[in-house]
N, C-alpha and C positions, 0 to 999 in steps of 0.2 A: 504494500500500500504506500511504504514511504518513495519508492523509485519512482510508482505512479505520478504520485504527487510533484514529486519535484521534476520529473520529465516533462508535466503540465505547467510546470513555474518557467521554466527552462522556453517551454515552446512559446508562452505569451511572451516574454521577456524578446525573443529572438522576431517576432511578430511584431510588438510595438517599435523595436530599432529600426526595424525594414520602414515601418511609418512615418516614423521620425523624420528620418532622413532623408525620403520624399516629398517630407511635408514643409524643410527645410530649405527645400531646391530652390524656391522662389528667391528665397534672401541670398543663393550665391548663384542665382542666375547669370547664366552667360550675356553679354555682351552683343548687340546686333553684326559687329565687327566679330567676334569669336564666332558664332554662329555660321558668319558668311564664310569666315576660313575653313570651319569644320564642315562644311557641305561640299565645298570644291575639292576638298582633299577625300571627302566619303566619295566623291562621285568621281573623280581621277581613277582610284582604288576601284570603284564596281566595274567602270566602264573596260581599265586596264584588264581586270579579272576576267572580262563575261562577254563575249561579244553580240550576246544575246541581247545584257542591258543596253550593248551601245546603240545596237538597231533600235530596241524600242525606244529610248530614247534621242535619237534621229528623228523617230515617227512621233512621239509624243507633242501633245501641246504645252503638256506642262507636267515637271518631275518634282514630287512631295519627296525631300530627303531630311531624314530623322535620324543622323549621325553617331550617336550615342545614346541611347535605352537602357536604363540599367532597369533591372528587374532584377529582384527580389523576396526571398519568404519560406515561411516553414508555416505551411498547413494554410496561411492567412499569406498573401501576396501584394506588391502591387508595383506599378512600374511607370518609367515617367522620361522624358527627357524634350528639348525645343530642335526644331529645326527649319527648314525655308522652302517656299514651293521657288522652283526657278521656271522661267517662260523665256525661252529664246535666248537661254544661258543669262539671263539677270535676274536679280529678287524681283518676285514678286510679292514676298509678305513675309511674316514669320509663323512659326504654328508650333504648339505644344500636344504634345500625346500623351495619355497617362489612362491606367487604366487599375485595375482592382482585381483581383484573383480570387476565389477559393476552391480547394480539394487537396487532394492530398498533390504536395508539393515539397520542394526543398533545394537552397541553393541559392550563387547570387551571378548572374552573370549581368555582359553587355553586348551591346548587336547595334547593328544601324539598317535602317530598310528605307528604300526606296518607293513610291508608289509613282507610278507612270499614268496619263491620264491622254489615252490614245483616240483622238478624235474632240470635236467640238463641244459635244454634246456633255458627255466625260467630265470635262472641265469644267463647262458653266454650271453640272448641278453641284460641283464640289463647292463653289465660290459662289452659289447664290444660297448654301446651304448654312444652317447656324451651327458650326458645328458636324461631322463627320463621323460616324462612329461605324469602325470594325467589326462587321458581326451583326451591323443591322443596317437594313436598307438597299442601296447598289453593292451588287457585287461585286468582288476583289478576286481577283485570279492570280495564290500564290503560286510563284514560282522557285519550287526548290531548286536544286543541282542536277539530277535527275531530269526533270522536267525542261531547265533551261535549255537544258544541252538537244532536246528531240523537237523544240521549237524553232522555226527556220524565221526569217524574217517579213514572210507573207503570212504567218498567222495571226498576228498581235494587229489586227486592221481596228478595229475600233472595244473603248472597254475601258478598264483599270485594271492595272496587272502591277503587284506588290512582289519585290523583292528584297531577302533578309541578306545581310551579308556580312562579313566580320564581325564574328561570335568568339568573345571571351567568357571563358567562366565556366559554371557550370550549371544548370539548373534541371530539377529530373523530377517527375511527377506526370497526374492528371491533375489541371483542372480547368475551370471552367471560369472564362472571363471574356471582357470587351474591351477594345480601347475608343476613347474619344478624343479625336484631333479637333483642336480649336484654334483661329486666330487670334494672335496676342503681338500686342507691340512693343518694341526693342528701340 
């Protein structure tokens, strides 16, 4: 009973620092300038990596990059980081993502993802929208390693097509969550 116990103390303890420190993010927010560095360097990296993102991002009207995601959690989760939609290789705004987890989980990594937004249509409901969320509403078509690679560059014609890429860390689990991407200014 006493292992229980203290494995329970153990686990909310490791849950509320994951909070903590998410919840802190705002006060050591990055910079619109650090931001704009961190997405040309995220997007040099996918583009050098994948020739996959480079077509689709040829084709795209507009690429949502989220350079740094740390995630987060033991049983309780949650994960958060800013990044920049670019149009025709300039900013076009900046955007936060963060989201909330639970199941069973464990772990703390980092990742940055790309969402590519191919065609007109794509893009105006992202930007007339309040808010964006992962997991509700227009579809997202990730694309793993796997997948990248059997996609040629005549298939990504119109859509949103999400790619994760430079994964530190580790995090292992199910569960079950969303993220909500919103515009915020720098």
């Amino acid at each position: 009973m006493v292992n229980k116990a203290r494995f329970l103390r153990q686990m909310v303890v490791l849950a509320l620092s994951v909070f903590s420190l998410l919840w802190l993010r705002p006060a050591i927010s990055a910079t619109g300038t650090q931001i704009d560095q961190e997405v040309d360097s995220a997007l040099k990296t996918l583009y050098a990596s994948s020739a996959t993102a480079k077509a689709l991002g040829d084709k795209a009207t507009g690429v949502l990059v989220l350079p740094n995601i740390v995630k987060g959690g033991f049983v309780l989760g949650a994960q958060g980081g800013d990044g920049a939609l670019m149009k025709g290789g300039k900013n076009a705004g900046y955007y936060n993502s963060f989201a909330l987890s639970v199941g069973w989980q464990a772990g703390l990594q980092s990742y940055a993802y790309a969402i590519f937004f191919v065609g007109d249509a794509a893009m105006k409901d992202f930007e007339a929208s309040n808010g964006f969320e992962i997991g509700v509403g227009p579809n997202i078509v990730f694309l793993d390693a796997g997948a990248a690679k059997d996609m040629d560059t005549l298939t990504g014609r119109t859509g949103v097509y999400g790619m994760i890429f430079d994964q530190k860390g580790l995090m292992l689990g199910i569960s079950l969550q969303g993220a909500k991407i919103t515009k915020i200014n720098r």
